[in-house]
C-alpha positions in Angstrom: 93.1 -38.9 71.4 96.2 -38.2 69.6 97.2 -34.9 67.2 96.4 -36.6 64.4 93.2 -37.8 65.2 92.2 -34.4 67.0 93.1 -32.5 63.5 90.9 -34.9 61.5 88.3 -34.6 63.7 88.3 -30.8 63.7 88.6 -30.6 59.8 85.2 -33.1 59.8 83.4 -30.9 62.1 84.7 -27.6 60.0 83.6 -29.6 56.5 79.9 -30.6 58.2 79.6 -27.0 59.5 80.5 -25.3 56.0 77.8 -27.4 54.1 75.6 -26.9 56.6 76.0 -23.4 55.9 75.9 -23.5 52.5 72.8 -25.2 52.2 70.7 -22.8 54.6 72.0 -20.0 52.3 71.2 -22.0 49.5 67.7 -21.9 51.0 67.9 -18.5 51.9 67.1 -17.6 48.3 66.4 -13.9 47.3 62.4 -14.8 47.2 62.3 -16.5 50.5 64.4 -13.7 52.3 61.2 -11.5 50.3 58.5 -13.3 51.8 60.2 -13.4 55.5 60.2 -10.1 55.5 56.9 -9.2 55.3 55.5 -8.8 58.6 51.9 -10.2 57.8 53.8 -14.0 57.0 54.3 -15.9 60.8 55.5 -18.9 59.1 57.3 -19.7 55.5 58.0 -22.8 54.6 60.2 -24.4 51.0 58.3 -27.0 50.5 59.0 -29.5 47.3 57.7 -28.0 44.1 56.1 -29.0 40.5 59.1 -29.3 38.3 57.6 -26.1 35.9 58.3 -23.8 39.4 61.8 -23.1 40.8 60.6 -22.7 44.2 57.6 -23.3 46.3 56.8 -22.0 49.8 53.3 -22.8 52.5 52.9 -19.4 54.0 50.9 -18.9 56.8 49.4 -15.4 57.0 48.3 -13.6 60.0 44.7 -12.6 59.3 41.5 -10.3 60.6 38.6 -12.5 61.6 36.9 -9.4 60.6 38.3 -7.1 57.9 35.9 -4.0 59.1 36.2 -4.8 62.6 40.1 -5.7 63.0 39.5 -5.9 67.2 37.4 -8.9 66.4 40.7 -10.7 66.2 42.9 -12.7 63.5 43.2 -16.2 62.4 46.0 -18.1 60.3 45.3 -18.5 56.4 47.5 -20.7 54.7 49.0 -19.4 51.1 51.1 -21.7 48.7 53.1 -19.6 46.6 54.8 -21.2 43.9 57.6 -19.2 41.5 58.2 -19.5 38.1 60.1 -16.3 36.8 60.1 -12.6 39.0 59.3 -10.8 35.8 56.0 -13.2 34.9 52.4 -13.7 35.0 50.4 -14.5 38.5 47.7 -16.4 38.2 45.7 -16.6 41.7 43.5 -19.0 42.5 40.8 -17.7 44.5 40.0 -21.3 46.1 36.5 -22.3 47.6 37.6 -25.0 49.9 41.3 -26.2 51.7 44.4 -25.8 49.9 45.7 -29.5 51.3 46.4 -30.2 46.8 48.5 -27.4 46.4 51.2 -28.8 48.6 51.8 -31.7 46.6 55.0 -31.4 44.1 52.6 -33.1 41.7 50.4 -29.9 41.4 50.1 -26.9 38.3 47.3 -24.9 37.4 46.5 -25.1 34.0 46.9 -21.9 33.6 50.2 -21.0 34.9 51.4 -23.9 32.8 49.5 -22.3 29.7 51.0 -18.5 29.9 53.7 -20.0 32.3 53.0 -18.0 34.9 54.0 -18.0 39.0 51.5 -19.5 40.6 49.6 -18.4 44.8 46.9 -20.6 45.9 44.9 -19.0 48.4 42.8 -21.2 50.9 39.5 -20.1 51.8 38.9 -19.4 55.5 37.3 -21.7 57.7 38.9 -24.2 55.4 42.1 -26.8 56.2 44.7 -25.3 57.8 43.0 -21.8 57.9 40.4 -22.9 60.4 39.9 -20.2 62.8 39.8 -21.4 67.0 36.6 -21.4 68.2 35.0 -20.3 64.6 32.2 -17.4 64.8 30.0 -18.1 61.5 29.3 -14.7 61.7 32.8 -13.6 60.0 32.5 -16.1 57.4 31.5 -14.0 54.8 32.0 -13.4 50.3 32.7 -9.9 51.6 35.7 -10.9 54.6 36.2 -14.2 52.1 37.3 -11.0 49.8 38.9 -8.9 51.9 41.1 -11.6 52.3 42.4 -12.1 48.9 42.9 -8.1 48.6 44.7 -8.1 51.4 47.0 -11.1 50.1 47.0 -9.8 47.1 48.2 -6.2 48.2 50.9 -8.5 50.3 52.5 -10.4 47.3 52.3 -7.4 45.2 55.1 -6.1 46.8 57.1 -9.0 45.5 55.5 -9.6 42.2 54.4 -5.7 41.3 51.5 -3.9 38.7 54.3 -4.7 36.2 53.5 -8.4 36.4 49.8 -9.3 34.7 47.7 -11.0 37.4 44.4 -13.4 36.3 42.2 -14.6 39.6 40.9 -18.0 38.9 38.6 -20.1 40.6 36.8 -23.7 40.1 32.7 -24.4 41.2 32.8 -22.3 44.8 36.5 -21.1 44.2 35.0 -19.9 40.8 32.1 -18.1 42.9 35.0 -16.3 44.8 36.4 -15.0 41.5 33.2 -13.6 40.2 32.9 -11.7 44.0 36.3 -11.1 44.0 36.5 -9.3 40.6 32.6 -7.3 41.7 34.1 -6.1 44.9 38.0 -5.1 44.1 37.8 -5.0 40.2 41.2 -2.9 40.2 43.2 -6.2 41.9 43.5 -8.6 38.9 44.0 -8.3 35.3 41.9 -11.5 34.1 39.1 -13.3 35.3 39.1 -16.8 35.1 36.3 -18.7 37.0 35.5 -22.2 35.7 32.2 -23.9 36.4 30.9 -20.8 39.0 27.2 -20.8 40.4 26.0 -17.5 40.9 22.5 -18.8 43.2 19.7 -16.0 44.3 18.2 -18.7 46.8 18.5 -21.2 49.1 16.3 -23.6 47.5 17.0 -22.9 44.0 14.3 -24.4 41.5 16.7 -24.0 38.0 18.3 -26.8 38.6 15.3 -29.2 38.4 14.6 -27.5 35.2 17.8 -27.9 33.6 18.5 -32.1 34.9 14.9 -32.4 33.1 16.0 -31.2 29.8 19.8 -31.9 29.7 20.8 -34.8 27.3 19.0 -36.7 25.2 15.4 -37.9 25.9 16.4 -41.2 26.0 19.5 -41.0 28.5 17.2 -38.8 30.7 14.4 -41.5 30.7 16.8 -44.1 31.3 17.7 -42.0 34.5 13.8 -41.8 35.8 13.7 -45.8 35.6 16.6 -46.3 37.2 15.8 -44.1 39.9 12.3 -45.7 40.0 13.3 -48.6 40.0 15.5 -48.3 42.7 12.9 -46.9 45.3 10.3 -50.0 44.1 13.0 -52.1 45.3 13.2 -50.2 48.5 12.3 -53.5 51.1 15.5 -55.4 49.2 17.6 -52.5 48.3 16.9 -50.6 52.0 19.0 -53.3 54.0 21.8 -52.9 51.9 21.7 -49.4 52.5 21.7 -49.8 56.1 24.3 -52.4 56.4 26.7 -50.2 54.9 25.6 -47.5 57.4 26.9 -50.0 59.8 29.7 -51.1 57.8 31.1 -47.1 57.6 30.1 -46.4 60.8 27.9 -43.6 59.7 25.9 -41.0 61.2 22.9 -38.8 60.5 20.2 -36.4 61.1 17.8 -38.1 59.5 16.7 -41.7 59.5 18.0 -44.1 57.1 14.8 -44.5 54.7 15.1 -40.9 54.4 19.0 -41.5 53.1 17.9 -43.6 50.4 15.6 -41.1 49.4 17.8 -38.7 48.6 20.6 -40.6 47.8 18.0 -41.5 44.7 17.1 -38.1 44.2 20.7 -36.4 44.4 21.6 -39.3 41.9 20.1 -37.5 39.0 22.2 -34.2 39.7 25.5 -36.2 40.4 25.2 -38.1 37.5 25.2 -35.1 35.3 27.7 -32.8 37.6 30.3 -35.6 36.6 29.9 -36.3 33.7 29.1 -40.5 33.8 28.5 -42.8 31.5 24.5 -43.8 30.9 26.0 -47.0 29.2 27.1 -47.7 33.5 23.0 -47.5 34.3 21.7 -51.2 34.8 19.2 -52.4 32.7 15.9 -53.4 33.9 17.0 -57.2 34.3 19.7 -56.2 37.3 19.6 -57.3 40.3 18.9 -55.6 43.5 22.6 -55.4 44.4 23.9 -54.2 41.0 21.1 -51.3 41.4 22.4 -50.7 45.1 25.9 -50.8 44.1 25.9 -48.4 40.9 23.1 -45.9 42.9 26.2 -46.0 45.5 29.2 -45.1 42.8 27.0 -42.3 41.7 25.5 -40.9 45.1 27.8 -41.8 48.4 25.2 -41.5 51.1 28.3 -40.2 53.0 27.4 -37.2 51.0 24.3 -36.6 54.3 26.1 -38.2 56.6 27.5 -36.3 59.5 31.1 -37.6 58.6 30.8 -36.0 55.4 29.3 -33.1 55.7 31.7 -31.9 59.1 35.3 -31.6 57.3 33.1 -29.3 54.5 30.8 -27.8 57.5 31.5 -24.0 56.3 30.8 -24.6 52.7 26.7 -25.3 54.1 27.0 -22.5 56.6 27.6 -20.1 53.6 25.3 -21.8 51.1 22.7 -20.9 53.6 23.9 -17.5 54.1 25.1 -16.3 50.9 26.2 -18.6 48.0 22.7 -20.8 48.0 22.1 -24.3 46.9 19.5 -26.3 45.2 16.4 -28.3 45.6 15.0 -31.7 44.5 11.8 -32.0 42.5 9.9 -35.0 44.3 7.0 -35.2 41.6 8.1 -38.2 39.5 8.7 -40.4 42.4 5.0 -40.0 44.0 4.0 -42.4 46.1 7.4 -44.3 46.3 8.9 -41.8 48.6 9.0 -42.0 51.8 9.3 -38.2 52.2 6.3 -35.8 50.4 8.6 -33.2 49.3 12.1 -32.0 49.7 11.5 -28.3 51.3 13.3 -27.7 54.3 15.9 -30.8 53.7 18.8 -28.8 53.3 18.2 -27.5 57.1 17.4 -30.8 58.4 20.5 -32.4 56.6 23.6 -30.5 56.2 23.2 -27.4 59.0 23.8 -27.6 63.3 21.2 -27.8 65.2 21.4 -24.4 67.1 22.1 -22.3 63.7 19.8 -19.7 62.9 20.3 -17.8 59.6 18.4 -15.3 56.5 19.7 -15.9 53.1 21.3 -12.6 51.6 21.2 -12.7 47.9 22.3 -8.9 48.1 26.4 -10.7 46.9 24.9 -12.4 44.1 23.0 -9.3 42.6 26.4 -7.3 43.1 28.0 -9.9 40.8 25.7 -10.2 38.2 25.7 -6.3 37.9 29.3 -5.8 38.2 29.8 -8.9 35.3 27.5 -7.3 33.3 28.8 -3.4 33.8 32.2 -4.4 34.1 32.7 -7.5 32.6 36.1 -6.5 30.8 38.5 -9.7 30.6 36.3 -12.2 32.3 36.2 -15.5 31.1 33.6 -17.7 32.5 33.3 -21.2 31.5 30.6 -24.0 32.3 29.7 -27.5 31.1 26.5 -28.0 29.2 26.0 -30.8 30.8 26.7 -29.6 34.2 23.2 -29.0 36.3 25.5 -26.2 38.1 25.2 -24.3 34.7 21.7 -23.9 35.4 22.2 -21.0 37.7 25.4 -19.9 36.1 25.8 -16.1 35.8 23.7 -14.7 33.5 25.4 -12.1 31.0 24.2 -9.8 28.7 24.9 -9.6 25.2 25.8 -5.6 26.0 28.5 -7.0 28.6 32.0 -7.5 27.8 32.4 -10.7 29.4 32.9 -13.9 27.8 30.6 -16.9 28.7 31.8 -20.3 27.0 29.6 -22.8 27.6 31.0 -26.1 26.4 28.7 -28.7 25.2 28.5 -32.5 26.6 31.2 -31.5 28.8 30.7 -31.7 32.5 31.6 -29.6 36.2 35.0 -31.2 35.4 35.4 -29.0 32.3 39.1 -27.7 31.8 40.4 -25.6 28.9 42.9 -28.6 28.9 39.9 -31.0 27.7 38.6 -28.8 25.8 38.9 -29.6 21.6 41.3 -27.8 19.5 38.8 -25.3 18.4 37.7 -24.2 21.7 41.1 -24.5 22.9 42.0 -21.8 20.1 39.3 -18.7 20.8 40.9 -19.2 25.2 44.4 -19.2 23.8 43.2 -16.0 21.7 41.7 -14.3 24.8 44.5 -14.7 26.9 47.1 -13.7 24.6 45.1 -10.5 23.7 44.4 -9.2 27.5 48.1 -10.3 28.2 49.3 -7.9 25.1 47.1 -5.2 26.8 48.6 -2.4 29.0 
């Protein structure tokens, strides 16, 4: 190789090694040198953001199995932090299931977009990426589910200080962990947000029943009973289709498949409320046995009982049986076209393993009903009217200083972002007046 050569070659390799450097300190911004520091964060990682934020980082936090036992051992949680300004807002959302949306550049919360605010997205343990080895249902509890947020919380407070307003937010279960959240460290967050949060005191719990039998008009509700019926009086045509797909999706369950169809009818009254469908969609009485199997389908997945379903959501039944409670089915209209008498015990049989053993502690739910309704101060709560999870909604007290919007029609996709103006107005009122508060 001659002079000339060698000298190009070395100026190449001096160019590719200065932007090389450059772009790791480009990297190395002051927030990510911040969050490497801390000693709790074992992995952060830039990962491509939402336009609104300037940077976003997955975070993977070492964290106690056990928060009042810390030789039980730890586990990885996974955070997603996303920056918009040092000096604003946080809104934290205390999720209720894996995190896997908020690594997508195509995610905001409405919220941090509304007060443009930074944005952390916790994932619930025993959840995605935050899966202990080896899980021992034993630690998965509201009160370690808590301890977990504080202890994030206390973590990313050292970044983004008590100068910076901070409002917890949570949707359905991660709306749950708000309202537990806020009962159990009420000095963490300045705002309560939890959208579309059950707040169950059983297992089995009967309000729901109540509610899907008087939600809607009489007619929509009557047009749901038929369909329903109608469904299950077509069980020798409409049952092979069901199994065929069974076959089809390779399905699995713990119970046989004439039981699937039951409750696939049964859940289709609460699913078709929870989200918010069309009655105009129902079939009319001249449809055939396919259209019925097809629509009862779109409404209620049986995947929904089937083992594949219920295994990547396993600890969301664990802790309904636990803690956080469910609901149950009221079997009466369909007498005599069931092939099951009642549905007590179902949630067992369905949804939880064989060799778990469990009491149902309503102890968490008490603790947030008292502390919404003794503390209440800048909680928001907001439900659908048409959503059968309202049913067991938290109750509040007229002496309470909570807020409790429930908006009518909509469903357990309600948003303040489809909200109407009006309703729009009296959230953007709130939220400007506990922002303006010291």
């Amino acid at each position: 190789m001659n002079t000339r050569k060698i000298s190009k070659f070395l100026w190449l390799s001096f160019f590719f090694v200065f932007i090389h450097s450059a772009l790791i300190a480009q990297e190395e911004t002051e927030l990510y040198k911040q969050l490497a520091s801390q000693p709790e964060f074992i992995s952060v990682q830039k990962i491509d953001q939402y336009p609104f934020f300037t940077e976003t980082y997955e975070i993977l936090v070492d964290q106690y199995l056990d928060h009042g036992n810390p030789s039980a051992g730890k586990f990885i949680q996974r955070v997603v932090l996303s920056n918009y300004n040092k000096y604003s807002p946080v809104v934290f959302v205390t999720e209720g299931y894996h995190a896997n949306y908020a690594v997508k550049d195509t995610y905001i919360n409405e919220l941090s977009k509304i007060i443009e605010a930074n944005q952390v997205v916790v994932e619930h343990r025993y959840f995605g990426k935050s899966m202990p080895d080896n899980p021992n249902w034993d630690y998965l509890t509201i009160k370690n589910a808590c301890a977990d947020l504080h202890r994030i919380y206390k973590i990313i407070g050292r970044i983004y200080n008590n100068k910076n307003k901070w409002i917890a937010t949570g949707i359905s279960k991660g709306g749950q962990n708000t309202l537990a959240y806020k009962a159990l460290y009420p000095d963490d967050m300045d705002i309560w947000i939890p959208y579309v949060a059950p707040n169950n005191f059983s297992l089995e719990e009967k309000r729901h029943s109540k509610f899907i039998s008087s939600v809607g008009s009489k007619k929509i509700r009557q047009k749901i009973e038929d369909f329903q019926k109608d469904v299950l009086a077509g069980r020798d045509s409409i049952q092979p289709l069901l199994d065929s797909l069974i076959i089809a999706e390779n399905f699995t369950f713990s119970i046989p498949n004439e039981k699937v169809l039951d409750y696939c009818v049964l859940e289709y009254s609460f699913s078709f409320w929870q989200w918010g469908n069309d009655w105009k969609t129902i079939p009319t009485d001249t449809a055939t046995y396919i259209q019925l199997f097809k629509h009862l389908v779109d409404v209620c997945d049986p995947d929904y009982f089937a083992h594949e379903g219920i295994e990547p959501i396993k600890a969301f039944y664990i802790q309904a049986a636990k803690e956080i409670g469910y609901y149950v089915y009221d079997t009466r209209p369909f007498k005599g076209l069931l092939s099951i008498n009642n549905s007590k015990g179902y949630f067992d049989e369905i949804f939880l393993p064989d060799d778990f053993t469990y009491k149902f502690d309503k102890s968490v739910s008490k603790l947030i009903e008292k502390a919404v309704n003794t503390d209440g101060e800048h909680i928001l709560a907001i439900y659908g009217g048409n959503d059968p999870w309202t049913a067991s909604s938290v109750r509040v007290k007229p002496s309470s200083d909570a807020v409790k919007m429930v908006i009518p029609g909509a469903s357990h996709r309600v948003r303040i972002n489809n909200m109407t103006y009006a309703q729009k107005g009296e959230v953007y009122i709130l939220l400007e007046k506990w922002l303006e508060e010291d």
